[in-house]
ZAZA-115305 format. One record per residue (C-alpha): residue in three letters; residue number from 0; x negated, y, z. Coordinates in pm, 1 decimal. Example, Ala and Ser with C-alpha at 12.3 -4.5 7.8 and 13.67 -1.06 7.14 Angstrom:
PT    r    k        c1        c2        c3
PT  ala    0   -1230.0    -450.0     780.0
PT  ser    1   -1367.0    -106.0     714.0
//
This chain:
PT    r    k        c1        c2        c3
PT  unk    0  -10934.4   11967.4   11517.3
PT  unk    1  -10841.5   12048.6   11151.8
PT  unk    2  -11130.0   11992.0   10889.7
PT  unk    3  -11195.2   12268.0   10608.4
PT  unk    4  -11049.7   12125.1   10290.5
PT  unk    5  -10928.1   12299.3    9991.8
PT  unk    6  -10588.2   12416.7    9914.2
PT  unk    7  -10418.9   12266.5    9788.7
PT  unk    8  -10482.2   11911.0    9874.8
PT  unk    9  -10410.9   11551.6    9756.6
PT  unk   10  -10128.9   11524.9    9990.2
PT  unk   11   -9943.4   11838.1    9864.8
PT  unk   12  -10076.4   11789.0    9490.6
PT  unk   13   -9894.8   11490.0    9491.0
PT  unk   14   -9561.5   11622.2    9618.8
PT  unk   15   -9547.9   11886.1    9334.7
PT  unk   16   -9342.4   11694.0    9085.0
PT  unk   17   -9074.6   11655.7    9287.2
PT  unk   18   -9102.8   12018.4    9407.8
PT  unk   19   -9071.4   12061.4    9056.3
PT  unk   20   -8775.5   11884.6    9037.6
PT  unk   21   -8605.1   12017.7    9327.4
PT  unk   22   -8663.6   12371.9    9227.4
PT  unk   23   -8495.4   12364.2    8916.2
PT  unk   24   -8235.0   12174.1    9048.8
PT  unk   25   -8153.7   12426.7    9274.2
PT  unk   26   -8173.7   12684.7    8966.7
PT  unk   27   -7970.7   12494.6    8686.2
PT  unk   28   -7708.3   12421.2    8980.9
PT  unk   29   -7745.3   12093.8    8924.4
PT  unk   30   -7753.5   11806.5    9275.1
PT  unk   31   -8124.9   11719.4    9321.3
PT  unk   32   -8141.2   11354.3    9187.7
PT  unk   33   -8206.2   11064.6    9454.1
PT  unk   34   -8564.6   10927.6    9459.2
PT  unk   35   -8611.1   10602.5    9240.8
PT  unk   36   -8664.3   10316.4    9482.1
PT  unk   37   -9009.1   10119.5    9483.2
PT  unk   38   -8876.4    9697.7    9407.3
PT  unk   39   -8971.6    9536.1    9717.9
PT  unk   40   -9218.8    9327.7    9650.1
PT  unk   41   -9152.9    8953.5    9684.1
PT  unk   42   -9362.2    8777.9    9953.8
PT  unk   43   -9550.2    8534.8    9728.9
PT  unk   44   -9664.1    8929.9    9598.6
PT  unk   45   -9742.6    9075.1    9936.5
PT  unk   46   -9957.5    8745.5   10035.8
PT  unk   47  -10134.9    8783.6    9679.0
PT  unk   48  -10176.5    9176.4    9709.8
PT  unk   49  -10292.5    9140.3   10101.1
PT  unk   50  -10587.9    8890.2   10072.1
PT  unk   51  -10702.4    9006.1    9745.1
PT  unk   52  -10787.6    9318.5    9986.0
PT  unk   53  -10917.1    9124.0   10228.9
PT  unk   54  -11125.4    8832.4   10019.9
PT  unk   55  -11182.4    9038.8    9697.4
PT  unk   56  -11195.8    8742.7    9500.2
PT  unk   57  -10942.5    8625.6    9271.7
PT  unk   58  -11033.0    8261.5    9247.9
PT  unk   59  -11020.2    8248.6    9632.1
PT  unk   60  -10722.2    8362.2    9659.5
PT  unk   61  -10536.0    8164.6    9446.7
PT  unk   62  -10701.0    7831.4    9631.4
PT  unk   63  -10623.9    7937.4    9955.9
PT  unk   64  -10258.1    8060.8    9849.0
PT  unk   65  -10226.8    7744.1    9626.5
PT  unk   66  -10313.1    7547.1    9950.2
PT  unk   67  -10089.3    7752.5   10202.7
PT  unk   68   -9800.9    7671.5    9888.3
PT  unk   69   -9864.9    7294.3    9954.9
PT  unk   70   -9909.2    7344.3   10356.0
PT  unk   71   -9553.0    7558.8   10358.1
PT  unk   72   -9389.0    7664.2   10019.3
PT  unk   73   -9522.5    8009.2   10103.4
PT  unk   74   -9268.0    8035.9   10415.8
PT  unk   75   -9363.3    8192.3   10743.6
PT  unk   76   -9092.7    8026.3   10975.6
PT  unk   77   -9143.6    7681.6   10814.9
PT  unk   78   -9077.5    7427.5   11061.7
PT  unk   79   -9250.9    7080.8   10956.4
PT  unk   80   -8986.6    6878.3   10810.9
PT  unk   81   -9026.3    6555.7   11046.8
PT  unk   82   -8962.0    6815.7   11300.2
PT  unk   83   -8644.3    6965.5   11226.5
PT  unk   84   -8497.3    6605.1   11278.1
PT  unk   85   -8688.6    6530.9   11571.2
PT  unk   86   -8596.7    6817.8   11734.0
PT  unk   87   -8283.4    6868.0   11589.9
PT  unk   88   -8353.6    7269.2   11476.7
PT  unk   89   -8345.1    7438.7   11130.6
PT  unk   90   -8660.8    7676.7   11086.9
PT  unk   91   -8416.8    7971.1   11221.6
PT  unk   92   -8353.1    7800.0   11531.4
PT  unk   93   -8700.2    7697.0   11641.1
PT  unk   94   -8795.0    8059.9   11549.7
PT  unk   95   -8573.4    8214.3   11732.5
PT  unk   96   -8640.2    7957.9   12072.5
PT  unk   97   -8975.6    8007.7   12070.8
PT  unk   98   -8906.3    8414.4   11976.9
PT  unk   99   -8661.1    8412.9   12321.8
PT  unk  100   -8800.5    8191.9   12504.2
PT  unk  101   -8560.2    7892.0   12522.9
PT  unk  102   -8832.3    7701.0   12310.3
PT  unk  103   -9121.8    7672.3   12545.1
PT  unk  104   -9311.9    7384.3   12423.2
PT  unk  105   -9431.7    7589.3   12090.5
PT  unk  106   -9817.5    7526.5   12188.4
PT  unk  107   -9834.6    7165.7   12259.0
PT  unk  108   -9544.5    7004.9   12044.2
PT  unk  109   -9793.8    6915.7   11770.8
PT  unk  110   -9503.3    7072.3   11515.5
PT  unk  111   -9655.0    7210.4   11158.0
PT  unk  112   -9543.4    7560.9   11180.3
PT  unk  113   -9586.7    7885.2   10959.5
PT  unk  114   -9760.7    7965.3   10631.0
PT  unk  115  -10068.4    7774.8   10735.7
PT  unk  116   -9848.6    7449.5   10929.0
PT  unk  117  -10012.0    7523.2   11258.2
PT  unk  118  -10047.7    7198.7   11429.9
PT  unk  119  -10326.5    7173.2   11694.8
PT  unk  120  -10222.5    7286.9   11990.5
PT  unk  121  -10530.7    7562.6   12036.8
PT  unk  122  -10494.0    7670.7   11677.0
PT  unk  123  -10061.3    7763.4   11796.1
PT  unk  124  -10174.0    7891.1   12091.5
PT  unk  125  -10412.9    8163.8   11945.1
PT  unk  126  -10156.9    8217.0   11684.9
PT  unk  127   -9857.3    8216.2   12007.7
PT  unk  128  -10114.5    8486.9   12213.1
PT  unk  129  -10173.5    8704.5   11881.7
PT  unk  130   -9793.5    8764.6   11845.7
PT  unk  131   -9749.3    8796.2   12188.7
PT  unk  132  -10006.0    9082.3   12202.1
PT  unk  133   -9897.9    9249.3   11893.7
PT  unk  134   -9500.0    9235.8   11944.7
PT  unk  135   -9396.3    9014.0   11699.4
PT  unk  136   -9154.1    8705.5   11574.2
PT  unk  137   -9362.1    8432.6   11545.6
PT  unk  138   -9204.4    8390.6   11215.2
PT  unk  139   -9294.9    8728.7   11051.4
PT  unk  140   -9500.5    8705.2   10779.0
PT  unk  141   -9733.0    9037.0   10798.4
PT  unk  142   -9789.9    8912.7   11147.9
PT  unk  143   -9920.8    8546.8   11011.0
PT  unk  144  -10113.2    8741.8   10731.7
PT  unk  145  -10301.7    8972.0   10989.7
PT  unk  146  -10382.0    8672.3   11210.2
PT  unk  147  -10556.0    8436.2   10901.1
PT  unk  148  -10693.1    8760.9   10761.1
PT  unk  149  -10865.8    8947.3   11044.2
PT  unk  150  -10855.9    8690.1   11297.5
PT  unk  151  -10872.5    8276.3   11192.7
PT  unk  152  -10982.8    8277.6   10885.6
PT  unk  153  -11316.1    8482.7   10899.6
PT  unk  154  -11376.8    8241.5   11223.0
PT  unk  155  -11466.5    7929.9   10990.6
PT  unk  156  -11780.1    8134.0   10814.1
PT  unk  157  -11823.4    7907.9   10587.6
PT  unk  158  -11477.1    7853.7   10426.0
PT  unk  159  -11458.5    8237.2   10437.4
PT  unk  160  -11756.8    8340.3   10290.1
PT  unk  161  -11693.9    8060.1   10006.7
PT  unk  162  -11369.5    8234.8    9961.6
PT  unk  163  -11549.3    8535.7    9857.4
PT  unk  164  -11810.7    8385.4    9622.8
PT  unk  165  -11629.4    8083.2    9440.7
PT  unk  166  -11646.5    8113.7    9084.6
PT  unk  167  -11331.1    7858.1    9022.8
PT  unk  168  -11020.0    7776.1    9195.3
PT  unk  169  -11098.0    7426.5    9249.2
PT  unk  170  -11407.6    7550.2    9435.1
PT  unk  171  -11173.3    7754.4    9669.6
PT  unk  172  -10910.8    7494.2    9716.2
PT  unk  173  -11126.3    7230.0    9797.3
PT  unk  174  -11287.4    7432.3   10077.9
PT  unk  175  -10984.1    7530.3   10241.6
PT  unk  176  -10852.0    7168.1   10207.1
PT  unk  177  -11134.1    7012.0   10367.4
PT  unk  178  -11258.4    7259.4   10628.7
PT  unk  179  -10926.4    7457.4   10710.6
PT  unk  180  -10644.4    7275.8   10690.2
PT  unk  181  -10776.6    6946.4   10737.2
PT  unk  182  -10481.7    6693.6   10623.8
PT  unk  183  -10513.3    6337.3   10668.3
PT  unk  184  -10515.8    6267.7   10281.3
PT  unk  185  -10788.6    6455.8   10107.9
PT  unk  186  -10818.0    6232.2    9842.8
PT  unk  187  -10922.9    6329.2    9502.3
PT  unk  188  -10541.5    6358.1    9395.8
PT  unk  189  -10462.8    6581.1    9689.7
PT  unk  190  -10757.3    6818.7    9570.9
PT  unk  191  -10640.6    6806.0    9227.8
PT  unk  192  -10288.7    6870.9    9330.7
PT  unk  193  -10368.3    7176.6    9495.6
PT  unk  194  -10618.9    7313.1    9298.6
PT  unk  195  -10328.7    7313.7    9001.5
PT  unk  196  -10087.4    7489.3    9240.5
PT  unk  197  -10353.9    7760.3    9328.9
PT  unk  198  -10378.1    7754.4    8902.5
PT  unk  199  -10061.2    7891.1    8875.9
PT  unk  200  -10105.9    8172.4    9135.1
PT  unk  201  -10449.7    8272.0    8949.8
PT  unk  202  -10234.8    8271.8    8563.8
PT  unk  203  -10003.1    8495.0    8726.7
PT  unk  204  -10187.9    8766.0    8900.0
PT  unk  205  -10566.6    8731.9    8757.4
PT  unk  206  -10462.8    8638.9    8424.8
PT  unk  207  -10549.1    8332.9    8249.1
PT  unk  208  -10917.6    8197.0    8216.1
PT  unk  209  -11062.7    8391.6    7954.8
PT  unk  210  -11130.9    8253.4    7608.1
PT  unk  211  -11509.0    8227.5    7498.3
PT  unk  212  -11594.5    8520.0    7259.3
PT  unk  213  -11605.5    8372.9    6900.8
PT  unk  214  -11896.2    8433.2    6703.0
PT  unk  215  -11857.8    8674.9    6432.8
PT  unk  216  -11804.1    8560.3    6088.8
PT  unk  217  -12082.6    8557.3    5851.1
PT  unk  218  -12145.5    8824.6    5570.4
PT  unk  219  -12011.2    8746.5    5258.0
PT  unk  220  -12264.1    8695.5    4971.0
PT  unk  221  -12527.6    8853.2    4846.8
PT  unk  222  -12637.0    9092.9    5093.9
PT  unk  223  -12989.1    9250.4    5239.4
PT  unk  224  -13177.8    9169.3    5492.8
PT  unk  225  -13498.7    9302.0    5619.8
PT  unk  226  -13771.0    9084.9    5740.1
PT  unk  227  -13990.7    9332.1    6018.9
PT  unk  228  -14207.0    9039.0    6170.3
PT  unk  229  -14553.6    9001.7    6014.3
PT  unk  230  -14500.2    8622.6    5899.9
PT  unk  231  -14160.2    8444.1    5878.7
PT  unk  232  -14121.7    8117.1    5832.2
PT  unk  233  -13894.7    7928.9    5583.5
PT  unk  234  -13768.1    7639.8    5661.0
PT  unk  235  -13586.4    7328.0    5526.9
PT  unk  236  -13276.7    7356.3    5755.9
PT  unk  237  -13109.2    7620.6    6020.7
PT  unk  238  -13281.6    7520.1    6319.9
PT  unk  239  -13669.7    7520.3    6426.8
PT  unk  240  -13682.9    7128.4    6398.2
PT  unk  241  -13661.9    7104.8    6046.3
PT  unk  242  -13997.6    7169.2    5834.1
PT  unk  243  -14162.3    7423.9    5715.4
PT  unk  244  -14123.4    7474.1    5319.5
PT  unk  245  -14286.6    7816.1    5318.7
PT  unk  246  -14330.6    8145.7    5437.3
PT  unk  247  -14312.8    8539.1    5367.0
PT  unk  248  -14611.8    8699.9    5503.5
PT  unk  249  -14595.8    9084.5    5585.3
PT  unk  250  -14217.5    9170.5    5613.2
PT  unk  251  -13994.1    9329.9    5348.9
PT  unk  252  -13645.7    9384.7    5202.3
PT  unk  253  -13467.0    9077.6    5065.5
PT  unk  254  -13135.4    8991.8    4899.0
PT  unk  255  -12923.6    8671.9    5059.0
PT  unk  256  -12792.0    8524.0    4753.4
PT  unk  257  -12645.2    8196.1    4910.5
PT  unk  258  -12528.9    8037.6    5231.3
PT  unk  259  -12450.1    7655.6    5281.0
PT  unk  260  -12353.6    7517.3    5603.5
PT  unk  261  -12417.8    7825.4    5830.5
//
């Protein structure tokens, strides 16, 4: 079934500058010019760029990514460091066991793996049975992403829906540190550690925390003013704590001749 739409579309809208181009390439006998490529985007980008569409929320990005930084540097076939000695593989080789098959203890060998250092043996598993199902190295990165962002992560309510609604990047980080990834040393340094590396993520792609608007500076002397309340009181100092020293009764037009300390 085709639906009615007008002609022409976005779609073909959208290809007419390089129509455009190839056309009077063709004329001018000149060679049509090659496309210019799109950069690739790097994958501390893509992770930015993909839960930003997911959580919405700037600050909760940055302290989940800031915590994922600490968890992995960022990397989806990180193999926990006491684990590459203990089982005597780089991060390439225990991907590529556990992606053939000649690694078969992925699930229960209590290894930190991935972007998020998978450790618990039911938290691998799911994350073993999701790139099973979808066809995947377990290292691949859009594969992790998909998993936290449509699968784990929306699981722990809580730590999701604070995600969404944290108004600092402390407020994100902490959440993730103490109800996601769960380290053994949560202590106020930890959080503070990891709240500064989610900092860094929120300078870079959400722009610094804004500065407070300034107020604006006072008129310069003399100038009018216009009173419109029937009774206005005058009083000894700027502020409603200092007394009384008179009063103009039934509004007016008058001229500011001096300002001290204002």
């Amino acid at each position: 079934m085709f639906a009615a739409t007008e002609c022409p579309g976005p779609y073909l809208q959208s290809k007419f500058p390089e129509l455009a181009q190839k056309v009077n390439a063709q004329l001018t006998g000149q060679p049509t010019p090659a496309p210019t490529p799109t950069p690739a985007k790097s994958d501390e980008e893509k992770i930015w760029d993909y839960f930003m569409s997911k959580i919405g929320n700037a600050y909760g990005v940055a302290g989940l990514m800031g915590n994922l930084y600490a968890e992995s540097g960022l990397r989806s076939n990180n193999l926990q460091n006491t684990f590459e000695k203990r089982l005597g593989m780089t991060d390439e080789q225990y991907t590529a066991g556990v992606d053939n098959g000649t690694y078969t203890n992925f699930v229960k060998d209590s290894a930190g793996y991935g972007l998020a250092q998978w450790t618990f043996w039911s938290r691998k598993q799911n994350l073993l049975s999701y790139c099973r199902r979808v066809g995947s190295s377990i290292g691949n990165l859009d594969m992790q992403l998909d998993f936290l962002g449509d699968i784990e992560l929306p699981g722990y309510k809580t730590v999701w829906a604070t995600l969404k609604t944290a108004t600092s990047v402390r407020e994100a980080s902490d959440i993730v540190l103490t109800q996601f990834e769960k380290p053994a040393n949560q202590s106020e340094a930890v959080k503070q550690q990891r709240a500064k590396y989610g900092q860094v993520y929120y300078d870079k792609y959400a722009g610094s925390t804004p500065v407070p608007p300034q107020p604006a500076p006072a008129p310069s002397v003399p100038y009018m003013v216009r009173v419109v309340v029937n009774e206005l009181n005058i009083r000894k100092g700027p502020g409603t704590n200092y007394p009384v020293v008179g009063s103009i009764k039934g509004g007016g037009v008058f001229t500011i001749i001096r300002q001290q300390n204002n």
